[in-house]
Phi, psi and omega in degrees: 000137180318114172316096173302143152306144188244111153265082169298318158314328184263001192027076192197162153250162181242096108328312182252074167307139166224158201235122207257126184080118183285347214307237063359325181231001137297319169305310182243025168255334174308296184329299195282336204284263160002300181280008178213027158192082196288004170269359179268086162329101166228136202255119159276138168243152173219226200222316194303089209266015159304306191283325181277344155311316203283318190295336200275359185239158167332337194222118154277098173000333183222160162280087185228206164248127206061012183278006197268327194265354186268326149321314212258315162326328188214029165261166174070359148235296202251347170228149200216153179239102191208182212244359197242083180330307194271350141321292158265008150305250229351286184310312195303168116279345175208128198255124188243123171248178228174050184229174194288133158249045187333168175283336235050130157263357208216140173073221195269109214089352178319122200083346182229321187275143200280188211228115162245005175308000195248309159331277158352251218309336148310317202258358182251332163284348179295322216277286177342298181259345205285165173241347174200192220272177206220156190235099160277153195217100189274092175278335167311175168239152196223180159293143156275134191113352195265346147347286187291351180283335188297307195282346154342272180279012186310305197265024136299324171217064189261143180282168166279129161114346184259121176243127170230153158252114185257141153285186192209114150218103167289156152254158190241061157267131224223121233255127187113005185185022187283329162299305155300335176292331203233340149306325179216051213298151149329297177194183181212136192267138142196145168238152191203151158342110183274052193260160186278025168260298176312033144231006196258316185308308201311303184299298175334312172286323170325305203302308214286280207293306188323357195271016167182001152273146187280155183295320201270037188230339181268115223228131186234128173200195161290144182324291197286012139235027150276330200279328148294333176291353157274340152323292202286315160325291202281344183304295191325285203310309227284330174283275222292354164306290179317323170308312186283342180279322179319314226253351173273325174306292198298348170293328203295320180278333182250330154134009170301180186226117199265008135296006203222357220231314187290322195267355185259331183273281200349321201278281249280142181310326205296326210247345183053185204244318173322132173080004171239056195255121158280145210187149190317351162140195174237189177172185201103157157001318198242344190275328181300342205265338189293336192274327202277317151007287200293304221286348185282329172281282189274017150277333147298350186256016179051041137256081196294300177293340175292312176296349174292310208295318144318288189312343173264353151290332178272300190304334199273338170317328191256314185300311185318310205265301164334285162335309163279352178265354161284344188288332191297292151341295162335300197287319182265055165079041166052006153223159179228002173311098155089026170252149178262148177220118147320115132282106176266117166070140197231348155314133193272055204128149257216131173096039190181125170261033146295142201219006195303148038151061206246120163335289171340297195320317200284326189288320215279313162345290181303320229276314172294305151335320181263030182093001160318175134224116201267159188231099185289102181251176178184132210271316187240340203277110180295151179307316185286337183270316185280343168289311200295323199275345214255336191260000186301162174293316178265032168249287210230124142331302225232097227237011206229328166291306179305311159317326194282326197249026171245140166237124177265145168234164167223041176199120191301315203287346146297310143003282194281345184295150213359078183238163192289317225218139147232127196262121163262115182255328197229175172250079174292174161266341163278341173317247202345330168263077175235140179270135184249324190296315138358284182288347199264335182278322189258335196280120167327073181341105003278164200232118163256105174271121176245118153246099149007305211236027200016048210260334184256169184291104187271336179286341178245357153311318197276317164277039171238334171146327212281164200275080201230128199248131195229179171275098180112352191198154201227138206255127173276107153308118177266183232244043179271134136270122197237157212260146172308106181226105201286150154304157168315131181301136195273000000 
């Protein structure tokens, strides 16, 4: 049998893990923790018993590829789902907590700043029930510095004979690929106190990733720059999206092609090919909240130009999605009141039913303000999940309105029938095998197709009839005659 690690200073071994949040990012690094350290006991808990119904059955709350089979492989023996919190902290030696750190809607910071209330209320059950000493492990992306609020209150209502170390281990998961992201990382970050207990904790979590991470893949530093350096990733990724979309307006007014523009910088070694892709904008979890993070840390910390300089990476994000829902607008005669339009795909990215801060959402906004009526498909994306994002309070006043002019389908080629427009929101891979001649036949004359993402054949779109406007480059409708051919009587 494997030797669990000894941790003498904290006089603990790590045997029991538990992970505080079922979420997107507890669910499937416990699922990989578990499947590759079967001496290890790992329980993820949450408050939710809905949501730990979903981990413990056939259908997982969330979506990624392969995670059904690396979850089933190993519950019921070495990973467990379960509702009874203060149990298992009481029982864990190392606590990973992995709960949401939404942006602030309300008070100070409001719009920029994370929301730490579910952190506090973590570090405080921990603080509350544990009986002996414990290794926290702050896994959320957080503010710098929020590290130290943990051990705060670690210590503050610490019993006699109970010692903790808190950590830093951000994750850098990218939701469509989170499985391989955590099978196979860039790296893996932790930080910790630099003291021989706080280095002692560091090695402990090591031992935990080593079983199946490489050491020069295992990156050791101080709490405050690891929680920045997760800050600063996603800022980075999140700018060069914006650049290249910034660099897609100007294709568009001078005639150049920002794939030919995107594929020409890629070459150069310094700047690489990752992130240059252009597309109706980003979106998912981290990048909006993380920038706005950033940009909120330095306004407290009174640097007013870096955070401006942040702050035009969330504008140009924005400008981007405006934009294209104005071109669609534009295009079809300057009004869309009471026209049907396809949405294809409503995920903020292909391999995920995430739908967190997802372009669609913002096109679908616009598009409904002026009185469309959209007709939705999505591969993955639940009915109830899709409703919920169309209906927030900062999408739609009126949630009665949404009902009138949204339709879900759970068939694209239903979807487009006779609608003015098709919108590609997201880049699945089955949109591209789609009989487009097919979809082009049931669609309202002229039938305008916008792709978002730049995924389909436009030269042969065009040459089936439809009218078609993409991101970054402007398409010569070629000199095919195709004979009129109405849609079906509605």
């Amino acid at each position: 049998m494997e030797k669990l690690f000894y941790c003498s200073k904290l006089d603990m071994t790590i045997g029991k893990i538990c992970c505080i949040g079922a979420g997107y990012v507890g669910g499937p690094t416990c699922a990989i923790i578990a499947h590759n350290c079967p001496s290890i006991q790992v329980t993820v808990v949450d408050l939710s018993e809905e949501r730990i119904a979903q981990w413990n059955s056939d259908s997982l709350p969330i979506f990624e590829p392969g995670l059904d089979d690396i979850v089933k492989g190993s519950r019921g023996k070495n990973l467990f789902f379960s509702t009874d919190v203060k149990k298992e902290i009481v029982e864990a030696d190392l606590i990973f907590i992995c709960v949401n750190t939404p942006t602030k809607n309300y008070g100070v910071g409001k719009g920029r700043a994370a929301d730490l209330k579910y952190i506090e209320s973590a570090a405080r059950m921990i603080a509350t029930v544990s009986t002996k000493s414990k290794i926290v492990v702050e896994k959320s992306t957080v503010p710098v510095k929020a590290a130290e609020s943990i051990a705060n209150i670690l210590k503050a209502n610490v019993k006699p004979g109970v010692k903790y170390q808190v950590l830093s281990n951000p994750e850098f998961l990218a939701e469509g690929t989170a499985v391989k992201d955590l099978l196979q990382p860039d790296r893996v970050l932790i930080g910790g106190d630099q003291t021989p207990e706080g280095h002692e904790a560091i090695q402990a979590l090591c031992w935990v990733y080593g079983h199946w991470v490489s050491k020069d893949r295992i990156i050791t530093m101080n709490t405050w720059s690891s929680e920045l350096s997760k800050l600063a990733a996603n800022a980075f990724l999140a700018q060069r999206i914006s650049s290249i979309n910034a660099m897609s307006a100007i294709c568009e007014s001078t005639g150049a092609d920002v794939t030919e523009v995107a594929h020409a910088v890629g070459m150069d070694t310094r700047i690489g090919n990752k992130f240059l892709k252009a597309s109706v904008g980003f979106g998912g979890s981290c990048f909006q909240k993380d920038v706005l993070n950033l940009v909120y840390l330095c306004e407290c910390l009174n640097l007013p130009e870096v955070a401006e300089y942040w702050q035009q990476v969330i504008n140009i994000n924005d400008y981007q999605r405006r934009r294209f829902a104005n071109k669609i607008i534009e295009c079809l005669f300057n009004t869309v009141t009471n026209k049907n339009i396809a949405i294809f795909g409503f995920a903020f990215k292909k391999d995920t039913g995430d739908t967190r801060e997802s372009a669609a959402i913002y096109i679908c906004k616009y598009l409904m303000d002026e009185g469309a009526k959209l007709h939705i498909y999505d591969p993955k994306v639940e009915e109830k999940q899709l409703i919920t994002e169309l209906t927030h309070p900062a999408i739609s006043d009126d949630p009665s309105r949404v009902k009138e002019l949204v339709t879900i389908h759970k068939d694209p080629y239903k979807a487009a029938e006779n609608t003015h427009a098709l919108v590609v929101c997201t880049e699945w891979d089955e949109f591209i095998n789609y009989d487009y001649e097919k979809i082009y036949g049931s669609m309202l004359k002229p039938a305008f197709l916008f792709d978002g993402r730049i995924i389909l054949d436009h030269q042969k779109l065009m040459g089936l009839g439809f009218n078609v406007i993409t991101i970054g480059k402007r398409l010569q409708r070629p000199n095919v005659h195709r004979p009129y051919a109405p849609a079906p009587a509605q």
